[in-house]
C-alpha positions in Angstrom: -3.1 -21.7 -74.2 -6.3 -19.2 -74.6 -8.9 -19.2 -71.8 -12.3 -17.9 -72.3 -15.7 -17.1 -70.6 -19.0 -17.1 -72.3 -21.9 -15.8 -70.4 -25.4 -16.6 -71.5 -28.5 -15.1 -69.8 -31.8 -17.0 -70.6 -35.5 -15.5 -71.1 -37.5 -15.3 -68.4 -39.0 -19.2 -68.6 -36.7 -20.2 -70.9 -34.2 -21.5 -68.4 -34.3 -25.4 -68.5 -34.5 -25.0 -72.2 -30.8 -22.9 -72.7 -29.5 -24.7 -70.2 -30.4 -28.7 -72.0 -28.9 -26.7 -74.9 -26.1 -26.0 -74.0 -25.2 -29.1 -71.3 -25.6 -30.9 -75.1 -22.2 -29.4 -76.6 -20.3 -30.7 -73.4 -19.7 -34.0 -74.2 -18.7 -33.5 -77.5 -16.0 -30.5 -77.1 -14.1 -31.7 -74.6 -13.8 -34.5 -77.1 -12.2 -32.0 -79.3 -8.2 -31.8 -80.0 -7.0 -29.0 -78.2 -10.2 -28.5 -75.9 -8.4 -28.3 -72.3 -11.1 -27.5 -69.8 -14.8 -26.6 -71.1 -16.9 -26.4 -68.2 -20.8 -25.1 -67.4 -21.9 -23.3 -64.9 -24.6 -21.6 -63.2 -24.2 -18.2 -61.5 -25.3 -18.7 -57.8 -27.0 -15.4 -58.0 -29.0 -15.1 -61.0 -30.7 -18.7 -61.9 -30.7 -18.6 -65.5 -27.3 -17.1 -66.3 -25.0 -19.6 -67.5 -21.0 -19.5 -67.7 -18.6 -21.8 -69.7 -15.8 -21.7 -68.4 -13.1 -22.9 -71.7 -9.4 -23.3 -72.7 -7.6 -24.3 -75.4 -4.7 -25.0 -76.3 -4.4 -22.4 -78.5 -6.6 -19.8 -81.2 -6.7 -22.9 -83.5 -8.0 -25.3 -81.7 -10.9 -22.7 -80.4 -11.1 -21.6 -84.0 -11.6 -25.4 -85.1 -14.3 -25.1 -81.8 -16.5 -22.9 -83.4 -16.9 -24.5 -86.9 -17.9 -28.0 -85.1 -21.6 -28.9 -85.9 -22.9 -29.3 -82.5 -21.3 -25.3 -81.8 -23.1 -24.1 -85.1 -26.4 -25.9 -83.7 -26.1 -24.5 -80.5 -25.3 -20.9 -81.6 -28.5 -21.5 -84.4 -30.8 -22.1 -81.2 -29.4 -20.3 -78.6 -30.8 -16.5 -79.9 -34.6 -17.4 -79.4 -33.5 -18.5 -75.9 -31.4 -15.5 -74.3 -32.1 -11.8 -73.5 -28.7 -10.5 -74.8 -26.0 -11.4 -77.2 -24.0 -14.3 -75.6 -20.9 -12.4 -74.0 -17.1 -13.8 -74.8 -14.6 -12.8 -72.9 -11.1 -13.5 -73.9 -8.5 -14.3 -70.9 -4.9 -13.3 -70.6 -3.0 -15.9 -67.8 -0.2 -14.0 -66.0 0.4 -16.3 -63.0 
């Protein structure tokens, strides 16, 4: 099992936009074989900064993730929406 956080911080009056954009690959990965948990959310203190929360059940599956169409539209829109590179953050599970 891999679990990963991706952070995405919007433009200032771009925040409804990144966040239709990406609430519209959702549906379709959890959908996925081998998507486990994909979840979106907002941080409480900074409107505009959104977290997926992911796992998978392995580097395949997440591999397979990012070669779906609605990923490569999303990642194809997302720069002209954000401030920053979109951060990925690998996760390790010890307990």
């Amino acid at each position: 099992m891999i679990y990963l956080l991706a952070r995405f911080k919007a433009q200032s009056g771009k925040e409804e936009a990144l966040l239709e954009l990406l609430k519209s690959v959702v549906l379709p990965t959890r959908s996925e074989l081998g998507c486990v948990r994909y979840e979106l959310h907002e941080e409480s203190k900074e409107k505009g900064h959104f977290v997926f929360i992911k796992a998978f059940v392995d580097i395949s599956a997440y591999e397979k993730h990012k070669n779906t169409r609605h990923y490569k539209i999303m990642m194809k829109e997302v720069p002209g929406l954000i401030t920053q590179k979109p951060e990925i953050i690998m996760l390790s599970k010890h307990l």
